[in-house]
N, CA, C and O of each residue as an XYZ file, in Angstrom:
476
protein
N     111.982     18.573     56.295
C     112.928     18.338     57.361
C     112.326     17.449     58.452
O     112.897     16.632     59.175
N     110.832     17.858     58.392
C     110.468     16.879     59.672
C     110.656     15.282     59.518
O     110.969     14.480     60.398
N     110.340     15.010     57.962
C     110.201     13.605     57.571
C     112.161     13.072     57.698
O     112.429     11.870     57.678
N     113.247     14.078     57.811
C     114.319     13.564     58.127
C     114.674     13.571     59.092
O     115.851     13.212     59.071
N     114.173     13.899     60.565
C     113.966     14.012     61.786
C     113.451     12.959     62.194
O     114.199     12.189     62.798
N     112.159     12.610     62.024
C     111.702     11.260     62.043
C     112.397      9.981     61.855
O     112.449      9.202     62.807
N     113.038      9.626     60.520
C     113.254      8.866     60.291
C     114.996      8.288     61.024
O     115.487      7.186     61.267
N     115.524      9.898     61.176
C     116.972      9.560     61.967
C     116.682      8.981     63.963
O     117.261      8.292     64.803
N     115.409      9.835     63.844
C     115.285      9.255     65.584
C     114.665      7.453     65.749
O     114.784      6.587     66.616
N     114.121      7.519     64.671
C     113.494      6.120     64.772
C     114.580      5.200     64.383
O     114.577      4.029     64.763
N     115.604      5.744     63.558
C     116.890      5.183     63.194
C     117.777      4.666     64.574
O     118.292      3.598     64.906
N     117.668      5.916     65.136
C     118.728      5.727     66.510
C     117.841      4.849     67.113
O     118.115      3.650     67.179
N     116.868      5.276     67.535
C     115.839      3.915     68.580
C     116.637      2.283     68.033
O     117.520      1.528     68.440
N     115.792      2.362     67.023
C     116.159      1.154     66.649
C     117.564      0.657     66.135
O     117.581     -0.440     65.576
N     118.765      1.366     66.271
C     119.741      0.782     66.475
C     119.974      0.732     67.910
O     120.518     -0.353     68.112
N     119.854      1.282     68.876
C     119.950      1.445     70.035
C     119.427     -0.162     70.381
O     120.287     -0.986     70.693
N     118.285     -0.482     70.326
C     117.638     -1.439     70.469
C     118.457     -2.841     69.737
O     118.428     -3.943     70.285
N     119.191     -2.580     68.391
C     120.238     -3.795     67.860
C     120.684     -3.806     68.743
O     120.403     -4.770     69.456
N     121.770     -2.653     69.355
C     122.977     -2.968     70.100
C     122.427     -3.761     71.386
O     123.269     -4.500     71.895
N     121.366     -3.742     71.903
C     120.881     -4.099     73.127
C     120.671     -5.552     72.406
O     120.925     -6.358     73.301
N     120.389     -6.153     71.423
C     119.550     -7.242     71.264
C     121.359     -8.159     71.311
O     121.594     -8.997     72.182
N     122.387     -7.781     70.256
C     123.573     -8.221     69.756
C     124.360     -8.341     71.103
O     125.059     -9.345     71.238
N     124.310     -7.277     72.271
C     125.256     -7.640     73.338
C     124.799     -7.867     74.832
O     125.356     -7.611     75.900
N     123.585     -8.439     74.520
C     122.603     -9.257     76.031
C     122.003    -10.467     75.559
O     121.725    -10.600     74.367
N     121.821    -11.212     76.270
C     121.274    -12.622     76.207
C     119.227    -12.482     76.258
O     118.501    -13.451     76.478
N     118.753    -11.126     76.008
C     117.828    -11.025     76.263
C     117.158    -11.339     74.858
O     117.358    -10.974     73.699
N     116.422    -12.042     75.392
C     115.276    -12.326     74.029
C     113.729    -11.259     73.690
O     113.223    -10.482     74.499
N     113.424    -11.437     72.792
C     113.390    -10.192     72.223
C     111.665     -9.990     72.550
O     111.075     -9.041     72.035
N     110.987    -10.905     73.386
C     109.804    -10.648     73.852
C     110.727     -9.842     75.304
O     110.136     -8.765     75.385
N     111.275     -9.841     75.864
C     111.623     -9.395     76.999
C     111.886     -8.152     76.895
O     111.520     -7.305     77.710
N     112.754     -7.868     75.557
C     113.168     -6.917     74.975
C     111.836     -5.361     74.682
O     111.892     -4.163     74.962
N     110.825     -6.202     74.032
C     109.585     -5.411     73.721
C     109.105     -5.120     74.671
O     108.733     -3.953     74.790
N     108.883     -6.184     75.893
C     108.656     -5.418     77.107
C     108.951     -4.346     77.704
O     108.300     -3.399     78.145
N     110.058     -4.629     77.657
C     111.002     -3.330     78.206
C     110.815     -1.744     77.421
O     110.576     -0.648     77.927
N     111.048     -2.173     75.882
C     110.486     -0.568     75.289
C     109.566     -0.289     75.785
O     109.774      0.829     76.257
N     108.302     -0.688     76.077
C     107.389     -0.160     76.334
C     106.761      0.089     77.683
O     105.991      1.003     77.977
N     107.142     -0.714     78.321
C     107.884      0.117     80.280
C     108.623      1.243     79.869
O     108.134      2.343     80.124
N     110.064      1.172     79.089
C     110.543      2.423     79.145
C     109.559      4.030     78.925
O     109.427      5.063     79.582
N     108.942      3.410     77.422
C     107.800      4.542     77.395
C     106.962      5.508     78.455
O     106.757      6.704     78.663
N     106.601      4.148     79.010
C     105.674      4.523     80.151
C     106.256      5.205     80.733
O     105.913      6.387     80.714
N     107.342      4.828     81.480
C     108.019      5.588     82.824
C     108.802      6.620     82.120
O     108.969      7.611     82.832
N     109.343      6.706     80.932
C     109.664      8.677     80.638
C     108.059      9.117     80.137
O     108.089     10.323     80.381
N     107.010      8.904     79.713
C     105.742      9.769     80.044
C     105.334      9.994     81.813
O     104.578     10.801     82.353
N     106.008      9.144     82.253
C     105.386      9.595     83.766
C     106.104     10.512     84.508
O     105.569     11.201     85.376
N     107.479     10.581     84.182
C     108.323     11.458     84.560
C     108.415     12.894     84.144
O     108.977     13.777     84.792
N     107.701     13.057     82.802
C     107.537     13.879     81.517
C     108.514     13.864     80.706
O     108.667     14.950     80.147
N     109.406     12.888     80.346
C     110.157     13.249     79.599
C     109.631     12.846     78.114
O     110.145     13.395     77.139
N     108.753     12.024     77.975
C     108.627     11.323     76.807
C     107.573     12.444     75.744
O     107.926     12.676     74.588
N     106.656     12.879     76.162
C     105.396     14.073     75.685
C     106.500     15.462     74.395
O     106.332     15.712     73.202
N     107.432     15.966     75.315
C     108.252     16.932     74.640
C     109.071     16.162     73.461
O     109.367     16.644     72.368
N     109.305     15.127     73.836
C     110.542     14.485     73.323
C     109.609     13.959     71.602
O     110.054     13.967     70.455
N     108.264     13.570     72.112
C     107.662     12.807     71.128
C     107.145     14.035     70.202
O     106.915     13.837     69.009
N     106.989     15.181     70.735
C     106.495     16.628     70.140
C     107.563     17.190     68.554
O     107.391     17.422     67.357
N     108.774     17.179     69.684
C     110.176     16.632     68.743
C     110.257     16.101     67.789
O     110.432     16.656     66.704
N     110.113     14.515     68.033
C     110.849     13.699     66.944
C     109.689     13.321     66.070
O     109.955     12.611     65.100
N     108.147     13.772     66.309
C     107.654     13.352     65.224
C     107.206     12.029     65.248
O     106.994     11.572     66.371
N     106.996     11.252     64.223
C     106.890      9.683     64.294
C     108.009      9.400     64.433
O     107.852      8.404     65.139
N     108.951      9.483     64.324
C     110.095      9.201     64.994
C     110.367      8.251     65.849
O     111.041      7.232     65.702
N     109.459      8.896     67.292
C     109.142      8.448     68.494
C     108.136      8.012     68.937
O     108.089      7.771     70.143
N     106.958      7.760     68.068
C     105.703      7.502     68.231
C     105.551      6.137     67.991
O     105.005      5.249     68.646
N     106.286      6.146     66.659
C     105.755      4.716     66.104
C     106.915      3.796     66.086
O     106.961      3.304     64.959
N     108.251      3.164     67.124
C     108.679      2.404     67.939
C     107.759      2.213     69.425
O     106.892      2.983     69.839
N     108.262      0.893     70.093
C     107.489      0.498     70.907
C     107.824      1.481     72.099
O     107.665      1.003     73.223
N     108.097      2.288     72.045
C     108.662      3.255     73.536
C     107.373      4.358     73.183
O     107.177      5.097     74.148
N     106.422      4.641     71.977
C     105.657      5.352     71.378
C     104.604      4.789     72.120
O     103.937      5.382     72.967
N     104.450      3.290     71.665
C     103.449      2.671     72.481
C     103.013      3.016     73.841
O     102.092      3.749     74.199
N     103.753      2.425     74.437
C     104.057      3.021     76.017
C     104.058      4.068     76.307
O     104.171      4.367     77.495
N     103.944      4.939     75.411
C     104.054      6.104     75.886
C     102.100      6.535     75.735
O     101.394      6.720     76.726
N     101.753      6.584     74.745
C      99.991      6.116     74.297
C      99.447      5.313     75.435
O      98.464      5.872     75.920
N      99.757      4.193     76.019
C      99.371      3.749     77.142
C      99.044      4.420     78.560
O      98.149      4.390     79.405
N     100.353      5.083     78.328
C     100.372      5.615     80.206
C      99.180      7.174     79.809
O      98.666      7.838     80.709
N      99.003      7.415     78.522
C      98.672      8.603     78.215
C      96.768      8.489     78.129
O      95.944      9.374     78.361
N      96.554      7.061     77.712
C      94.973      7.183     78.256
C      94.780      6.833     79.289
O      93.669      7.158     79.709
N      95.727      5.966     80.323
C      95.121      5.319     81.328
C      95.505      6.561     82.010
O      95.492      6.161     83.174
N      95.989      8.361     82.098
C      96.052      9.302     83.069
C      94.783      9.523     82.587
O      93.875      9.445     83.414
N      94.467      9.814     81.299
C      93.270     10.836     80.944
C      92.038      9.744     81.082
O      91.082     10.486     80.857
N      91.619      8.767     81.254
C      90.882      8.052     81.882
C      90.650      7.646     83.493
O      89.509      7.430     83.902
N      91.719      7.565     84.303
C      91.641      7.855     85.419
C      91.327      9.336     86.228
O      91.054      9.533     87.412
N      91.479     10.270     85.113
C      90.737     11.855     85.457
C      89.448     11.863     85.571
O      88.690     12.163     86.493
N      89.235     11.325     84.030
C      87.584     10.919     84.182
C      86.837      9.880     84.638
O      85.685     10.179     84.953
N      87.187      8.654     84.775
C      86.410      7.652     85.626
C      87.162      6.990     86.727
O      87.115      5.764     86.825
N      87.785      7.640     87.482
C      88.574      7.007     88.447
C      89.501      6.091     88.719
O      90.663      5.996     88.324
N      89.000      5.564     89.284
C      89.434      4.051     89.757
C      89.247      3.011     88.387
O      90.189      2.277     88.084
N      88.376      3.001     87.836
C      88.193      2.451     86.289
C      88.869      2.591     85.254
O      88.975      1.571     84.573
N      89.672      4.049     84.665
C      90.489      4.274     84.180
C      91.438      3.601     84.429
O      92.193      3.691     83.461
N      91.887      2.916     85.230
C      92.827      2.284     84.932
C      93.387      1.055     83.816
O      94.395      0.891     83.129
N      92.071      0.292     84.083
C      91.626     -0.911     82.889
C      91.360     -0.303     81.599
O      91.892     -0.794     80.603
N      90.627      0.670     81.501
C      90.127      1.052     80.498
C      91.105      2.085     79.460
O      91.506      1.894     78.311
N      91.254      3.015     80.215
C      92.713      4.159     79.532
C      93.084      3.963     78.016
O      92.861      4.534     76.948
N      94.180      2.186     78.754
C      95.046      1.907     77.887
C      94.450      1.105     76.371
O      95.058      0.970     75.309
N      93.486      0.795     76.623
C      92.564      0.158     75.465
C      92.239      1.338     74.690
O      92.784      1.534     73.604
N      91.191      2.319     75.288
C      90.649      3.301     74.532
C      91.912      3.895     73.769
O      91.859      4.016     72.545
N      92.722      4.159     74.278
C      93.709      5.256     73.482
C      94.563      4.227     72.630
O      94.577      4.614     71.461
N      95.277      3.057     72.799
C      95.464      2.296     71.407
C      94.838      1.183     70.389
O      95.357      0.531     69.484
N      93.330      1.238     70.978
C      92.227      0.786     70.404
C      92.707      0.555     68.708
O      93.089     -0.487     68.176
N      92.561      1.691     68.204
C      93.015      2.008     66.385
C      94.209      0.833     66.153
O      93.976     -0.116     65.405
N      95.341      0.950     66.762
C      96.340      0.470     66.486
C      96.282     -1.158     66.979
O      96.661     -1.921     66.090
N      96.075     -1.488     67.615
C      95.832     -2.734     67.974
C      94.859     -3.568     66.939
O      95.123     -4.683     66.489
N      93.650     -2.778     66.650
C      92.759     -3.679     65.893
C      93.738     -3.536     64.973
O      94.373     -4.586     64.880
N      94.387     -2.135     63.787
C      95.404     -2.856     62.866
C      96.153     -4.316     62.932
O      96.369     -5.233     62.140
N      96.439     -4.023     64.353
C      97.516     -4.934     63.994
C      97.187     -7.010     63.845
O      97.763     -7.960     63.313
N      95.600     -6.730     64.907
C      94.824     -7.774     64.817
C      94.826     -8.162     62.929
O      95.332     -9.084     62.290
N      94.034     -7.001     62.540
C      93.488     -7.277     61.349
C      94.312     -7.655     60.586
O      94.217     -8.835     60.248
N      95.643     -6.684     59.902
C      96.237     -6.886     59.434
C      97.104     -8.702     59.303
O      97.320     -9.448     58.347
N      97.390     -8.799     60.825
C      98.768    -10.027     60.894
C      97.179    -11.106     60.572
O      97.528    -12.204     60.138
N      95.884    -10.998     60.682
C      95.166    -12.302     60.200
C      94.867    -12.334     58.960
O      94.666    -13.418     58.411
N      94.767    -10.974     58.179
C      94.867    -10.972     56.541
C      96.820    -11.904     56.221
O      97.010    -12.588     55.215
N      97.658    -11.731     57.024
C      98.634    -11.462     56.245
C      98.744    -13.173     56.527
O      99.431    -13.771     55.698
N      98.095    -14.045     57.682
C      97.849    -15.533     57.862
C      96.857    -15.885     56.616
O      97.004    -17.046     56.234
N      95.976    -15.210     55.972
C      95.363    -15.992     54.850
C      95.986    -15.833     53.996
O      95.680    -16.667     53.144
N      97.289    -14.768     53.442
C      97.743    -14.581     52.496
C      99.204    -15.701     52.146
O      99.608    -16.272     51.133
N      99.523    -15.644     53.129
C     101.138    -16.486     53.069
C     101.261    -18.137     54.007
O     100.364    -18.676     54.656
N     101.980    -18.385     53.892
C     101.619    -19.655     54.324
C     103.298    -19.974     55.137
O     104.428    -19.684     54.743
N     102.776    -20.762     56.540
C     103.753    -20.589     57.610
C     104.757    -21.810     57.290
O     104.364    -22.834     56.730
N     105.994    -21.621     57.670
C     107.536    -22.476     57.217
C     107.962    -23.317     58.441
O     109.140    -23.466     58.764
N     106.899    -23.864     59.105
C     107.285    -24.471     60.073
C     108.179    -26.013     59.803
O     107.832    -26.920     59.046
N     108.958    -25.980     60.355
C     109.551    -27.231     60.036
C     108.613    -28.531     60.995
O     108.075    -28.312     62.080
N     108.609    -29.573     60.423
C     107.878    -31.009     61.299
C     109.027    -31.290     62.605
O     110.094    -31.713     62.160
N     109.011    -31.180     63.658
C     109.621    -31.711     64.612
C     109.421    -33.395     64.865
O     110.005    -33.953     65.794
């Protein structure tokens, strides 16, 4: 049941997120921004911690998950090193995921080859 929990909340996110892309003029780096501000600010409020307890990956692994991992090392780093935690937090705690995504998208540049048209 959990794995159909998951997959319906990450469902809704991300239609939620179509409907936003299909009826605003917002482009979709602006767009990613925004999930992941949103994140932040329901972990700061607490809404996001219970919610993510909930849905599982669901809610973790859309960009509102992100943001939410962000605001979540840069508190528990600013407990422990102050004023420093701030810079630091958000690295340490999505460290893992970031190098994926480094690694991965430069394996996936030696593997395939880009469709740019000649201007």
């Amino acid at each position: 049941m959990e794995y159909v929990l998951s997959f319906v909340v990450g469902g809704v996110i991300c239609a939620l997120v179509q409907i936003l892309m299909d009826n605003t003029k917002l482009q979709p780096g602006r767009i990613m921004v925004l999930l992941v501000c949103s994140g932040a600010v329901l972990s700061a409020v607490g809404v996001y911690a219970p919610f993510k307890e909930w849905a599982g990956a669901g809610a973790s692994i859309p960009l509102t998950g992100f943001g939410h991992t962000l605001f979540e090392g840069v508190k528990k780093a600013v407990d422990e090193s102050g004023f420093l935690g701030i810079f630091k937090g958000g690295f340490t705690a999505s460290a893992v995921g970031i190098s994926a995504a480094l690694i991965f998208g430069y394996l996936a540049s030696l593997v395939f080859k880009s469709k740019m048209k000649d201007s």
